[in-house]
C-alpha positions in Angstrom: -33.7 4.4 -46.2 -35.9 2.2 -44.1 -39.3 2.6 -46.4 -36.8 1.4 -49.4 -36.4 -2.0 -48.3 -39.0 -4.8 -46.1 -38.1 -5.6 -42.8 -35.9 -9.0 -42.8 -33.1 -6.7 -45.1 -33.3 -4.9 -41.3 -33.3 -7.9 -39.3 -30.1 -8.8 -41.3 -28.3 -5.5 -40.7 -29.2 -6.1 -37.1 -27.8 -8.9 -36.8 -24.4 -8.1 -38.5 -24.4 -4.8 -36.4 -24.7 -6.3 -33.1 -21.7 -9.1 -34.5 -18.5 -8.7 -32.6 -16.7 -9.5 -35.9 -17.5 -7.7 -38.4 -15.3 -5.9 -39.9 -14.2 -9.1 -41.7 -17.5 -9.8 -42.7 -18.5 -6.6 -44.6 -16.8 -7.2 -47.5 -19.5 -10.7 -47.9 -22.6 -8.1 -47.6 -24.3 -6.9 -50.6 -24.1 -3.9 -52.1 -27.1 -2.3 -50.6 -26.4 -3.6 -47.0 -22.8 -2.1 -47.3 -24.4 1.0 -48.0 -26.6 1.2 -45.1 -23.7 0.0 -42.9 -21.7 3.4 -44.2 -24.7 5.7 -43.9 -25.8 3.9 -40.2 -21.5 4.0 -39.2 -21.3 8.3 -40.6 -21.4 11.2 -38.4 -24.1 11.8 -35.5 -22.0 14.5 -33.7 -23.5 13.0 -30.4 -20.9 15.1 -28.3 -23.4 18.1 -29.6 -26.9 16.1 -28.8 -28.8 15.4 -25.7 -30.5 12.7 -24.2 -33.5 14.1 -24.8 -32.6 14.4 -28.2 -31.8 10.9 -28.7 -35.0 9.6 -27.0 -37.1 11.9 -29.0 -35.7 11.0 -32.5 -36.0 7.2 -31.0 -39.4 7.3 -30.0 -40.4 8.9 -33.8 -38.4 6.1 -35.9 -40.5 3.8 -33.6 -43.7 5.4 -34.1 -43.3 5.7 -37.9 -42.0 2.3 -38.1 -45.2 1.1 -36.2 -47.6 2.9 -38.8 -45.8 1.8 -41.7 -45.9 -2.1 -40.7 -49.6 -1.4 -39.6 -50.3 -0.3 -42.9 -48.6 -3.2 -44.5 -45.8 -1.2 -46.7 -43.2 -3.6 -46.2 -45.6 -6.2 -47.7 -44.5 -7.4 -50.9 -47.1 -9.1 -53.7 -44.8 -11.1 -55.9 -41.4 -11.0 -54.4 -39.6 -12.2 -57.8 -40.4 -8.8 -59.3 -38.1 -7.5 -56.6 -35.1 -9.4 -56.2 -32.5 -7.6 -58.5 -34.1 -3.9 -57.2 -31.4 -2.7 -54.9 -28.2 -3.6 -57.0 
């Protein structure tokens, strides 16, 4: 899901996850952030994983992350041609 949208769409689901409230305001998110909310809130069986586990996985979404922004995939040329993509 992350190489589908550019990075302030994440900044804005940061933002609303680390929000105290907000389970009142999910119902004001769009359609696409509501479904990254539901596939970020789902299942991660952590009572099965290890640390290690964790930091591992962490450390490659970071990595990847890094080499996509390097390579400037989240850059986009004409944003208008964009705007109505993830309804």
């Amino acid at each position: 899901m992350m190489s589908q949208s550019r990075e302030d769409f994440f900044r804005k689901i940061q933002a609303y996850l680390e929000d105290k409230d907000k389970d009142s305001k999910f119902g004001k998110l769009s359609y696409a952030e509501q479904r990254y909310i539901r596939t970020h809130s789902g299942v991660t069986h952590s009572n099965r994983r290890k640390l290690d586990d964790y930091l591992h996985t962490t450390h490659v979404a970071v990595f990847l992350y890094q080499l996509l922004k390097q390579a400037n995939y989240f850059q986009v040329k004409d944003p208008s041609k964009y705007e109505n993509r993830t309804k």
